[in-house]
N, C-alpha and C positions, 0 to 999 in steps of 0.2 A: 439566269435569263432575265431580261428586261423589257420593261413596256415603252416601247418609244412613239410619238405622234410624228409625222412627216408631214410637213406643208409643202407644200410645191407651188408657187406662183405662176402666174404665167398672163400673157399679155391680155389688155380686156378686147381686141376685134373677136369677133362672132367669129370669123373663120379662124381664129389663134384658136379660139375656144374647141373648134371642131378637132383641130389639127392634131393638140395637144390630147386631147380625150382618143382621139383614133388611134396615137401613139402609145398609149397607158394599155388601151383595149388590145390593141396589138403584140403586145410584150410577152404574153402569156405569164406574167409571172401573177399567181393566186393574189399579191397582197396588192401590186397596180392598178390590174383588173377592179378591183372592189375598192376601188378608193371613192373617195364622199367629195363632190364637188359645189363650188358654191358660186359658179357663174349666173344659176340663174336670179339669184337673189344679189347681184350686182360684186359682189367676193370671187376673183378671178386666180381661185387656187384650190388645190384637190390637198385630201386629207387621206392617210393613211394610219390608222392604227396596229403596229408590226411587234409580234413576242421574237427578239433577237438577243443578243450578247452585248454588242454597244451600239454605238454610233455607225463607225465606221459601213457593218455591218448591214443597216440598217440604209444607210446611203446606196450601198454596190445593190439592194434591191432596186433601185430606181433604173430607168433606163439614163444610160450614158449624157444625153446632154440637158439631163435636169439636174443631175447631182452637184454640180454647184452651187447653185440658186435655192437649192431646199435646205429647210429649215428644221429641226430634228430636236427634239426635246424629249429629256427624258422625264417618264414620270415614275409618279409615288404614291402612295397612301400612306396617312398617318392614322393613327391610332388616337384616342384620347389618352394612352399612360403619355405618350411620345410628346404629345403637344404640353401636357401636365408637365412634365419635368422639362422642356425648356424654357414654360413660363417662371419654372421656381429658378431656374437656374440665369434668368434675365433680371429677376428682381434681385437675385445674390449678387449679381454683377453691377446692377443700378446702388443696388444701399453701398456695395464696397466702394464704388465710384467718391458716391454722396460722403462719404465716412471720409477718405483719399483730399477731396475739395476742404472739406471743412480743417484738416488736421495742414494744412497746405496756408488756408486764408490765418490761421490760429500763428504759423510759424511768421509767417509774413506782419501782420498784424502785432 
């Protein structure tokens, strides 16, 4: 299972604002109902944080005529080993590059 964030946009009138929020409230689904909205601070889009499977998934929670327009990202946490070995494995990459250029300008030269 996966941690997905869901934005949802939606237009900035006051009464879009209402409209849209009465339709979230209305839906009965647990993860709409509770979604985080950021009209009043001028951000005219509700947030959802949903434990699902994928994407897909994670859209057919929304009500019908928002699931196009939302935006769905999946996230992560890293670890410090995680981050560690793809810094050592970006510098292997970079010196064999550097190593590649030089052995390249040598044949040319």
């Amino acid at each position: 299972m996966g941690k997905f964030l869901v934005e949802v946009p939606h237009e900035e009138e006051v009464i879009a604002c209402a409209r849209v929020v009465e339709i979230f409230l209305k839906s009965g689904s647990h993860f709409v109902t509770n979604a985080d909205w950021g009209c009043r601070d001028g951000e005219h889009k509700a947030w959802i944080l949903i434990d699902v499977d994928n994407k897909e998934e994670a859209r057919r929670i929304l009500p019908p005529a928002f699931r196009s327009q939302a935006k769905i990202v999946s996230l992560c946490k890293f670890s410090m080993e995680e981050i560690d070995d793809i810094v050592k494995k970006y510098h292997r990459e970079a010196r064999t590059k550097e190593l590649e250029e030089k052995d390249l300008r040598r044949e040319a030269g």
